[in-house]
C-alpha positions, 0 to 999 in steps of 0.5 A: 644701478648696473647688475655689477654690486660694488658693495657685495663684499660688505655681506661678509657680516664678519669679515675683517674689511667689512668691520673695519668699514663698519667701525668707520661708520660707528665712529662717524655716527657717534662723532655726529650725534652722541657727544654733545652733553645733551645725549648723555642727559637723554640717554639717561632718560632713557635707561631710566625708564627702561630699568623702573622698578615700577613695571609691570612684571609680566608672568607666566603661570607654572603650576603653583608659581609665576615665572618673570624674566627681569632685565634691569640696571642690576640684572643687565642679561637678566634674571628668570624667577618666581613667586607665587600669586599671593605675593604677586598681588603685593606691591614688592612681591618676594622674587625666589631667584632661578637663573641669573644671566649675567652670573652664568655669562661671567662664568662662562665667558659668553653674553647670554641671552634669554630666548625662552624656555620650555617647563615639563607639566604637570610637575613643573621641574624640568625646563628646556632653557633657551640661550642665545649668543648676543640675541641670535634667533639660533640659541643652545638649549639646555636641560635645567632642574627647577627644583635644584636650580641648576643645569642636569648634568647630562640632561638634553642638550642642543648646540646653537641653531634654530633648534624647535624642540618641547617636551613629549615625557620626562624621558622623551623631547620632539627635536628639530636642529640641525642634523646635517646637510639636507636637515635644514631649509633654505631659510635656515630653519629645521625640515625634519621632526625627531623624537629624541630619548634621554641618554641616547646621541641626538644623531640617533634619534629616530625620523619620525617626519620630513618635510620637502627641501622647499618647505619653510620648516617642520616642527612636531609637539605633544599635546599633554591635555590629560584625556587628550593626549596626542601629538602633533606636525606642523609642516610650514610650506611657505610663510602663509601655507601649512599643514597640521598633521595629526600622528595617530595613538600616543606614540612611544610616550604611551608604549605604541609605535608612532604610524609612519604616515600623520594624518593631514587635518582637512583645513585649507593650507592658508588657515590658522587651526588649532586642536585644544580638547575635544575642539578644532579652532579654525581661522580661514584667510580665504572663504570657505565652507560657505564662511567669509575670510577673517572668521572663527569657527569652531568644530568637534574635533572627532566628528571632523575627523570623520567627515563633519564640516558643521561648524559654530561660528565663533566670529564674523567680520565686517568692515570695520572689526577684525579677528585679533586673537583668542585664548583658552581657559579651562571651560571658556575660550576668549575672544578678542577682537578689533573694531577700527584697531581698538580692541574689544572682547567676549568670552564664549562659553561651548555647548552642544551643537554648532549653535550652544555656543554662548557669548558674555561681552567682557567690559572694562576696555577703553575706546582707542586702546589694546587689551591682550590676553597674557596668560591662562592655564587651559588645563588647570583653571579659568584664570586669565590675566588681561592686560590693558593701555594706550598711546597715554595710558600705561598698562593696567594688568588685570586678574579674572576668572571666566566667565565672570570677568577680569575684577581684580587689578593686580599690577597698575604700571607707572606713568613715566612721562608727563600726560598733562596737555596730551590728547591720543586723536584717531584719523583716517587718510585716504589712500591712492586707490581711495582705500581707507587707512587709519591713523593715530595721532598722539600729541598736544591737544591744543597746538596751534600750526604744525610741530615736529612729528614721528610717523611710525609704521610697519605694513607686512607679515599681518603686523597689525599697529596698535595703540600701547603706552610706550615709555621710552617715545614719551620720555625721548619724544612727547614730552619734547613737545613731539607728536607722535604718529602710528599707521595701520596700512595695508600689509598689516592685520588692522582689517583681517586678511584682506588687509594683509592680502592687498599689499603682497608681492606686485601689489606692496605699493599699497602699502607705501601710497598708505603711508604717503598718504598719511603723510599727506593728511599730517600735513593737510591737518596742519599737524605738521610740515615735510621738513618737521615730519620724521619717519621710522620703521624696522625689519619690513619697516624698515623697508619701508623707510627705503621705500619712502626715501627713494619714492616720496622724498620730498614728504619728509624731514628725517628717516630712520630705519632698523634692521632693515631689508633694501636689497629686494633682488638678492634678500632670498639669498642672505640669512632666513630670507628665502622664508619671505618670499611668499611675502614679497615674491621671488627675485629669480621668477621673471614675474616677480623679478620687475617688481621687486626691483622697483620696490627694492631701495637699493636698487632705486637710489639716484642722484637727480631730483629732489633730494633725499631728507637725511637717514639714520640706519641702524644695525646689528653683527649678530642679527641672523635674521636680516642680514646687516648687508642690507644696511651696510650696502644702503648706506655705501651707496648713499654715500657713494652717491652724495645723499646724507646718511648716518649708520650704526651697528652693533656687534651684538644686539642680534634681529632687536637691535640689543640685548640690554637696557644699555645698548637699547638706551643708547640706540634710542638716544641716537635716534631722537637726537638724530630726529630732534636736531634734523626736525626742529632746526635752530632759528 
């Protein structure tokens, strides 16, 4: 491909001659795949999963009430309500409604969409509510009274950007916006930290940090901890160096004026690291003070602060665990891990000295499966909530409180497809450089010969690819007699930061021999062949799907890529793609400039060798995260040079690709009517 782009007037997301091109496209796609009466039939499969009544409502704990958003065929936007925990124990809990959606989207003449919100403690009555316009990442915020329930008149208020903004007081909110040329990055994201005072012009409120025009984004927060009260920068270098700032005294929240310098916390840029009471949690990505990388240490956050480095040692790694999480309740913390990409957890109770740290297995978690930690109130209590599933087992919420355990079960989500004759097998391939990647495998237990598979994988960002129940594949795929594939190649988190490190910049070609060489392995198990073998990926993944396309043709039947990035010489140029170059490189280095060429799809399509199997991109107007250039160019140039390929964008959906059960549903419909009808041919 020459330097000239042909097709660089398809990254006008809204212009007039793009659109017309994209409704084109649409109309194409849909004439091939969406009017046979079978999608229908599958499209109201999928809605119907998607709106079950039985789900699990996930929530958030404030105060005396459990908070839920609710989207479903009567609430398309969404409902945010409340109940208490003894009605959420029920099995029809008794919902007290807060704020609905679609009533304020008709009344306002706009498609909102949730993207959040932000509640004052300790009273819980005042919440910073996040909007967003058709799923943007930039949202409005608006001051909303819990009580009332009803938008304060008057109150903070934040026109659309990719605003960070929390709480300090009832009088004062930590801001980033969008302030004006020189306030945002390159990326789009906020560099300056305010403190902005109820009543007074956002414009005016007083620059408290900056960070540099390179920086990725800065953002501030208080830590309302009572006894531990103190504020907070975190300045994003890139995407993997930071720094967290401490801001001596209370600021102006306890009457004192905010020093003009933070103190820097005296942790490596590239680790994770966090302040929760009197302790400083560590999470190195690089060895350090004599500890390996992937570790979890613990500090006395006072002691480090004077020049202390003797740390407990919360979690070591090794070859087949990784660190996957950790979360606070009021007196424990609780550790989760990964063991082969199946979780497992402790509970660790602090004590003095770097060695009084003691440890309780938490049982209950079955082999090949996901346990998360979806809530606690660290200040409050020990309550969690534990949620646990896998590829065939829908999600089980449990209620504990540490240190004894998760005992009671509050929500059993429902089985929406049938299980009977299915098995969940893990595997691992062997990649080029004989590096070991594992697999799942979900699918008939007893066939006999290859079938129809979906390989799924994301390899990026320390994404790590887990085993959870996913409705919508069952209903649309397994219970097809489809068998269903996820890869944890390198890029991702599966093995700790090693993992990740091993397929950054030059090296992201690790990343797509792993998932060639799962490929490779379906096909040498005999669970399938290339033309049954489909593949789908999105975002990074949906680099991925280009990667394989233009690298490894001939292993596959069928792509599908959503929201993808392909344009790896111009990415850094288009959206919030100059925050992902610590990831892949810089198009404009000279060292990095070849690499990204030869991983960049756009730039490697051609028109001699093997064929390429056939591609469904899907995309969205509104996604203003990867810029849905990416997807219009691919599929220009595809066509341009005679290789079979669908496209699909939504005018709303933002980087989700939708933003209700609807657009969802039709999405997926389009998806496995494209993979079913391509990888299953009539005989």
């Amino acid at each position: 491909m020459s330097d000239e782009d042909p097709y660089l007037w398809l990254e006008d997301v809204t212009g007039e001659a793009a659109l017309s091109w994209v409704r084109e496209r649409n109309e194409e796609t849909v004439s091939a795949l969406a009017t046979d009466p079978g999608f229908k039939v599958l499209e109201s499969e999928i809605r119907e999963v998607l709106d079950d009544d039985g789900r699990i409502p996930y929530a958030r704990r404030r105060g005396r009430h459990l908070y839920n958003f609710r989207q479903d065929a009567d609430h398309v936007r969404g409902l945010w309500r409340r109940t208490t925990l003894e009605e959420y124990r029920k099995d029809r809990p008794d919902w007290e409604p807060v704020l609905d959606l679609d009533a304020l989207a008709e009344a306002e003449g706009e498609k909102w969409a949730w993207a959040g919100s932000a509640v004052l403690a300790p009273d819980h009555r005042h919440a910073l509510v996040m909007l967003s316009r058709d799923g943007a990442d930039a949202c409005v915020v608006r001051e909303f009274d819990l009580v009332e329930r009803t938008f304060v008149t008057g109150g903070f208020e934040v026109a659309e950007a990719k605003t960070r903004i929390g709480w300090i007081d009832r009088d004062l909110v930590w801001i980033g916006t969008d302030f004006g040329p020189g306030s945002m990055s390159g990326s789009g994201y906020p560099l300056q930290v305010r403190r902005w005072r109820r009543g007074t012009p956002l414009a005016e409120a007083e620059l408290v940090y900056e960070g540099r025009p390179t920086d990725l984004s800065a953002s501030g927060w208080h830590d309302d901890t009572p006894g531990f009260e103190r504020d907070f920068v975190h300045r994003q270098i890139d995407f993997w160096q930071g720094e967290l700032l401490l801001l001596p005294g209370n600021g102006e929240a306890a009457g004192a004026p905010v020093p003009a310098e933070p103190e820097k916390i005296d942790v490596p840029d590239d680790a994770g690291a966090s302040v929760h009471r009197e302790w400083l949690i560590v999470a190195p990505k690089s060895p350090w003070l004599g500890h390996v990388a992937g570790s979890l240490l613990a500090f006395d956050f006072e002691a480090f602060r004077a020049g202390e480095r003797e740390a407990a040692v919360l979690f070591t790694p090794d070859e087949h665990t990784a660190l996957a999480g950790w979360s606070w309740t009021r007196h424990h913390l609780i550790l989760t891990t990964s063991a082969d990409v199946s979780s497992r957890l402790e509970i660790l109770t602090p004590g003095p000295g770097p060695d009084g740290w003691s440890r309780t297995p938490l049982a209950g978690v079955p082999p090949l499966s996901t346990a998360s930690v979806v809530g606690t109130d660290p200040d409050v209590s020990d309550e969690f909530f534990l949620d646990v599933s896998g590829h065939l087992q829908p999600s089980t919420l449990y209620r504990g409180t540490a240190p004894a355990g998760a005992d009671e079960t509050v929500k059993q989500g429902p089985s929406l497809f049938d299980t009977a004759g299915l098995a969940v097998r893990q595997y691992f391939a062997r990649s080029a450089d004989g590096t070991r990647v594992p697999y799942f495998v979900v699918g008939p237990e007893d066939r006999t010969g290859p079938g129809p598979t979906l390989l799924y994988g994301y390899g990026g960002f320390e994404v790590t690819m887990v085993p959870g129940y996913s409705a919508v594949t069952g209903r649309a795929w397994l219970a097809r007699g489809g068998t269903y594939v996820v890869a944890g190649i390198r890029g991702g988190h599966e093995y700790g930061p090693s993992w990740h490190k091993a397929a950054l910049g030059a090296n992201r070609v690790r990343a797509y021999e792993d998932f060639a060489a799962v490929a490779r392995d379906l096909i040498a198990r005999d669970v399938t062949t290339p033309a049954q073998l489909g593949i789908e990926g999105g975002s990074n993944g949906g680099l991925l799907m280009g990667a394989m396309l233009t690298r490894d043709p001939e292993l596959f039947g069928a792509v599908v890529a959503h929201v993808p990035l392909l344009d790896m010489l111009r990415f850094h140029k288009l959206l919030a793609g100059a925050s992902w170059i610590a990831e892949y490189g810089d198009p404009d280095s000279p060292a990095d400039r070849p690499h990204l060429e030869r991983i960049s799809p756009y730039h490697q399509v051609r028109t001699e060798g093997p064929p390429y199997p056939p591609l469904l991109l899907l995309t969205s107007t509104r996604d203003d995260r990867v810029h849905p250039g990416h997807a219009r160019k691919m599929a220009a140039r595809l066509r341009e040079s005679g290789h079979p390929v669908l496209f699909h964008e939504h005018l709303g959906g933002g980087h989700a690709g939708a933003t209700d059960h609807g657009q969802t549903a039709f999405n997926e419909a389009l998806v496995h009517t494209f993979l079913w009808e391509r990888l299953t041919p009539p005989r």
